[in-house]
Legacy VTK file of the C-alpha trace (Angstrom):
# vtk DataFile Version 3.0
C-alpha trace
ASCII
DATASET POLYDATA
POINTS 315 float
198.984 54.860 139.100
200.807 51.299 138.782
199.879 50.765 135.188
198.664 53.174 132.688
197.874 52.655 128.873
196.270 53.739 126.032
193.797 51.880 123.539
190.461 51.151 122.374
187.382 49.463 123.659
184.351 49.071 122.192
181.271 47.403 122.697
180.550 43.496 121.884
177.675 41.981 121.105
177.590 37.788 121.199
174.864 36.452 120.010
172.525 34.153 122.461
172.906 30.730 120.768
175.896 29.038 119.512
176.192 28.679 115.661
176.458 30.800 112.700
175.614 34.493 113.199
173.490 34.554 110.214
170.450 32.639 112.491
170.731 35.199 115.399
168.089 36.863 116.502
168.919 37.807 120.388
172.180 39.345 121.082
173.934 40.186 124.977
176.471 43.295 124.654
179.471 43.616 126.833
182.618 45.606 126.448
185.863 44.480 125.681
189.274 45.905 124.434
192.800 44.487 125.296
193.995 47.212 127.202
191.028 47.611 128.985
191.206 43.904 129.730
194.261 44.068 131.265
193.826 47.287 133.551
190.297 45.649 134.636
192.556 42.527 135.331
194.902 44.487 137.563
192.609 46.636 138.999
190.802 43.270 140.005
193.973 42.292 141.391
194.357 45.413 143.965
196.357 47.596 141.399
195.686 51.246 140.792
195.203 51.632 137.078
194.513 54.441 134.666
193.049 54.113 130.577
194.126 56.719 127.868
191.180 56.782 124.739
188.667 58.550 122.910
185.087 57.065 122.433
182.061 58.253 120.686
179.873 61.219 122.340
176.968 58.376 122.101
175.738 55.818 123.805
178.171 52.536 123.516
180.551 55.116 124.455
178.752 56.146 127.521
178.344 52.659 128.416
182.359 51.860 128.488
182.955 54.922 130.350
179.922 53.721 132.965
181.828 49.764 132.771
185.362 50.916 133.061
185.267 53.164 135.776
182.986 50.924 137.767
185.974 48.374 137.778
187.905 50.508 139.223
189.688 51.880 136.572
190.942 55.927 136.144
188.925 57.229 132.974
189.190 60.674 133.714
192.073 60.638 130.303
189.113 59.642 127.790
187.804 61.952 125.512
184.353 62.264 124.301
183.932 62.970 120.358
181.779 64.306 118.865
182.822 63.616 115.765
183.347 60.047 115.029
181.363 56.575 116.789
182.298 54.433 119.180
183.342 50.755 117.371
181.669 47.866 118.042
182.220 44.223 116.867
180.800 40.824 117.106
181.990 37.293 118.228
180.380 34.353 116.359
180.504 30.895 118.645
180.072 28.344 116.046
180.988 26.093 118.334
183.579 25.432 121.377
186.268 25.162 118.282
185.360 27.806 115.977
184.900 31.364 117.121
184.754 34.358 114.853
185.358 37.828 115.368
183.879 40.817 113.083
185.138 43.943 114.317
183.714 47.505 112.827
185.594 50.151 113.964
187.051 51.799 110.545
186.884 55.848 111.339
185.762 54.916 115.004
186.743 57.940 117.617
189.518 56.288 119.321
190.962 56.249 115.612
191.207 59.460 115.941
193.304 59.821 118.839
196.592 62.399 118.724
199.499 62.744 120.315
197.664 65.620 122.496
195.287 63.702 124.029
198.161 62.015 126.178
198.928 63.725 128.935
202.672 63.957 130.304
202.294 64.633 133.854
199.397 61.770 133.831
202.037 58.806 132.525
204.828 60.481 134.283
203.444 59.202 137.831
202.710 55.543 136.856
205.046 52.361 137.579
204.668 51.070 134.046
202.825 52.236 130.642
200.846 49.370 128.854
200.595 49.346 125.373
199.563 46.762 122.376
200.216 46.359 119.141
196.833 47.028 118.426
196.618 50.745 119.151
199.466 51.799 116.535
197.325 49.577 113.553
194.517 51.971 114.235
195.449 54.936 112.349
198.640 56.819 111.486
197.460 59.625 114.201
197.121 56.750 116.795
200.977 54.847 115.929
202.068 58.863 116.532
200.334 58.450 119.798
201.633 55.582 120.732
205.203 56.742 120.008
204.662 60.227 122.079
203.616 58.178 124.620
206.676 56.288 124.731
208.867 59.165 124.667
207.272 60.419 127.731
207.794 57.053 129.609
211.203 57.222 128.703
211.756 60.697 130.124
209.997 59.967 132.978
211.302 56.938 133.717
208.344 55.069 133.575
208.806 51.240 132.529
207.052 50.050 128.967
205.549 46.558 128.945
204.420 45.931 125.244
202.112 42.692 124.256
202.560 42.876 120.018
199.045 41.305 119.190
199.076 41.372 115.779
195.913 42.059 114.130
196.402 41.493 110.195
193.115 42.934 109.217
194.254 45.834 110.136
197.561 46.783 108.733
199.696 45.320 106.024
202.519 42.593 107.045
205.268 45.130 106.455
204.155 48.122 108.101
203.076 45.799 110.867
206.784 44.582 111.315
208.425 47.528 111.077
206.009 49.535 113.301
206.109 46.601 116.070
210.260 46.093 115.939
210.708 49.728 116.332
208.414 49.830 119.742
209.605 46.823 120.806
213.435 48.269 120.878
212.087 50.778 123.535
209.977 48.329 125.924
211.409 46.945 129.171
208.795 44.299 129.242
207.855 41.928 125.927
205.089 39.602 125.419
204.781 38.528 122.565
203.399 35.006 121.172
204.644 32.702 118.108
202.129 34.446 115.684
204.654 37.444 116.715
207.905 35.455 116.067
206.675 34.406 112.656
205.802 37.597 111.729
208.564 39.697 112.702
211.639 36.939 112.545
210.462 34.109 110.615
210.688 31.465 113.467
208.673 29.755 115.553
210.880 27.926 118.378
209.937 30.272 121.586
213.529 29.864 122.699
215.001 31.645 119.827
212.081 34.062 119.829
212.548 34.739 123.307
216.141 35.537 122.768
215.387 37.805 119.321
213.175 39.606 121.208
215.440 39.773 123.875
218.076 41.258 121.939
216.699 44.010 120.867
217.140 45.728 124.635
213.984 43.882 126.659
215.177 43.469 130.537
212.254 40.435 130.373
210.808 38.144 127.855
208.179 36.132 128.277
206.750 34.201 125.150
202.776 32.830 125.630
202.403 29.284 124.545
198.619 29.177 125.296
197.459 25.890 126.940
201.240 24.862 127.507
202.436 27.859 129.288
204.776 30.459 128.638
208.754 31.012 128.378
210.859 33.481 130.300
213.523 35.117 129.570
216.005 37.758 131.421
220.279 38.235 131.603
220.320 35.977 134.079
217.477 33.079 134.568
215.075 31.499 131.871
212.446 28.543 131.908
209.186 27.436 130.992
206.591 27.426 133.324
203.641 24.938 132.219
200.091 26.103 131.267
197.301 25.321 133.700
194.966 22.693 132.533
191.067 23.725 132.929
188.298 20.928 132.798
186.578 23.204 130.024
187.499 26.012 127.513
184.163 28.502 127.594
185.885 31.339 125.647
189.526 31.609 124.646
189.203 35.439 123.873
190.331 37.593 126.330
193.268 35.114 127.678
196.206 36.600 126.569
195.107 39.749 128.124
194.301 38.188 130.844
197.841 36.755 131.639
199.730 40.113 130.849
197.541 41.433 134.211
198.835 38.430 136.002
202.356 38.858 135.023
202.301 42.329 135.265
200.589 42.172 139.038
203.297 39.768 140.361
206.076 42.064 139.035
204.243 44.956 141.276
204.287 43.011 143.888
207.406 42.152 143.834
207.610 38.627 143.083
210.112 36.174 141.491
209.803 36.296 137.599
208.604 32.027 137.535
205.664 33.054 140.052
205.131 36.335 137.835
204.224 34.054 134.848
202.670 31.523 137.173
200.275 34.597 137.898
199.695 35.103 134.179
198.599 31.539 133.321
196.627 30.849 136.084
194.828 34.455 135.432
194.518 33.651 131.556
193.582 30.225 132.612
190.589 31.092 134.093
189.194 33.592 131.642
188.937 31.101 129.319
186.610 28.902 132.074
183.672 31.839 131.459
182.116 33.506 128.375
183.523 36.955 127.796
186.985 39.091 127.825
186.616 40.490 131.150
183.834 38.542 133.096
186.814 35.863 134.301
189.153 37.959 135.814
189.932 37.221 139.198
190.162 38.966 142.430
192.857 37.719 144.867
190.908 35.521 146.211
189.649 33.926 143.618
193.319 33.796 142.435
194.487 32.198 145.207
192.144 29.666 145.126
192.659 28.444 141.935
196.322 28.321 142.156
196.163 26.387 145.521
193.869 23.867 143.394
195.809 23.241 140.495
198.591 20.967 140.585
202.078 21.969 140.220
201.706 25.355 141.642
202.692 25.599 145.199
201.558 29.310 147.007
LINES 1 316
315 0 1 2 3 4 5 6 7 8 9 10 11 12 13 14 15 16 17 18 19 20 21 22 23 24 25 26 27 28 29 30 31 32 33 34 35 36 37 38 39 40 41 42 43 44 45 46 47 48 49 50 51 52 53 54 55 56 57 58 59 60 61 62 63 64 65 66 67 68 69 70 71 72 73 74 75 76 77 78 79 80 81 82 83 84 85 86 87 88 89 90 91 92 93 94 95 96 97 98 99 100 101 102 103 104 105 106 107 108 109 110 111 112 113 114 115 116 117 118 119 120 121 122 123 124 125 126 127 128 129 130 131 132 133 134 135 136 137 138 139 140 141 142 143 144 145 146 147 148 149 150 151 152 153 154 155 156 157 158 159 160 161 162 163 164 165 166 167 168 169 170 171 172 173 174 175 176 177 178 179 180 181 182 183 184 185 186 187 188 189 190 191 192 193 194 195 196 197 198 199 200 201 202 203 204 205 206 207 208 209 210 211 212 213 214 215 216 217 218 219 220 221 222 223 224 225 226 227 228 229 230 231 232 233 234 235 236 237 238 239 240 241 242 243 244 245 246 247 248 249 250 251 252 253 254 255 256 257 258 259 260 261 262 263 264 265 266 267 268 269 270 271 272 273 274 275 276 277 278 279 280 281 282 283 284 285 286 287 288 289 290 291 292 293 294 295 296 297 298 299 300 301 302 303 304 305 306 307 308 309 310 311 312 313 314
């Protein structure tokens, strides 16, 4: 494997017509889940990638097994339960401004995750483990996880690249900041965003951010601006690389996943940190062109393309 990591997806339902949910009477489903996002991103990108999880022994979670594996991603590390649902949420589009998400996934199955259901000799062969700071707000059994996880990566020496994304509604400011410091003194790779730096420092200039994060024992930092790009940060370069504009946002959700499998598909291959992030804004660039987390990922191709096309970005 190149990139292995552990999280939950569930299903999403969006309802047919813009405006507020309440008036909704036709609804598309989909799946979506950061992590998943960002192997399905890589795996899009030529990268062998394998998913760690627990879904529900029902149907939602027989349709994210089904969608994962036909993008090419390893599921063969998800668990079935019997014993708990799959989680599913909803994203309101009031408009191309305002969009909503309503997430129920209290007591879902990958909630219920423990440290046994990761396997050792599974992370032990991949190039780099993939983690959010979603996962560990889950449940006190999945932040045990999570941690196990890292051990193994760190006995194995397997490289951790860790995106924060906070989610408030589900843990309390504190716990939040302590839980996310603590794995972000272990990761290799950071990725955090300003929500991240106000949280856990109190600041919001991406330099310094860069360079608290960086402190803590990160070889690379890279701070996402969102339309204006993203900063970069290692012992010996730094820079900001600038966003790439798109005629029309569609859907901003799924972005920021999005550019971690850009970045994290031009460190594979080998590339100079500036073209790394290049990768990850023009990949979270044009998720946000199309409706949905996942339906905008590229191929190379299609990459290639679009970063011939835009200006400032020379291939």
């Amino acid at each position: 494997m190149d990139v292995v990591s552990i999280g939950e997806t569930m299903v999403l339902f969006t309802p047919e017509t813009k405006g507020l949910m309440r008036y909704s009477t036709q609804f598309s489903s989909k799946i979506a889940g950061a992590e998943t996002n960002t192997l399905i991103g890589l795996s899009r990108l030529g990268h062998s990638t394998g998913w760690i999880s627990r879904v529900g022994k029902d149907e939602f979670g027989e349709l994210i097994l089904a969608s994962v594996r036909g993008e090419g991603v390893d599921v063969s590390q998800v668990k079935k339960d019997e014993n708990a649902p799959t989680g599913v949420f909803f994203k309101e589009i009031v408009n191309e401004k305002v969009v909503r998400i309503y997430y129920y996934r209290k007591d879902s199955a990958t909630s219920h995750m423990i440290p046994d259901d990761v396997n050792e000799e599974y992370i032990s062969k991949a190039k780099y483990l993939y983690i959010t700071g979603i996962t560990p707000a889950l449940s006190d059994s999945c932040t045990q996880s999570i941690f196990h996880a890292i051990k193994i990566a760190k006995r194995n020496n397997v490289k951790i690249a860790f995106d924060p994304n906070i989610r408030k509604k589900l843990w309390t400011e504190n716990k939040a900041r302590k839980t996310l410091l603590k794995i972000s003194e272990q990761a290799d790779v950071l990725l955090p965003g300003i929500n991240e730096g106000k949280l856990l420092f109190g600041i919001d200039d991406y330099e310094e951010i860069a360079k608290r994060f960086f402190d803590l024992g990160a070889s690379l930092v890279i701070v996402k601006l969102s339309e204006k790009g993203a900063y970069y940060l290692t012992e010996n370069e730094s820079g900001l690389v600038k966003g790439i504009k798109v005629d029309r946002v569609v859907d901003p959700v799924g972005a920021g996943d999005g550019f971690a499998a850009g970045v994290l598909s031009g460190l594979l291959d080998g590339i100079n940190i500036k073209d790394a992030v290049k990768r990850g804004n023009a990949v979270g660039a044009m998720v946000t062109t199309v409706n949905g987390d996942i339906e905008g990922l590229p191929d190379r191709d299609l990459l290639w393309s679009f970063l011939q096309s835009s200006d400032d970005v020379h291939r």
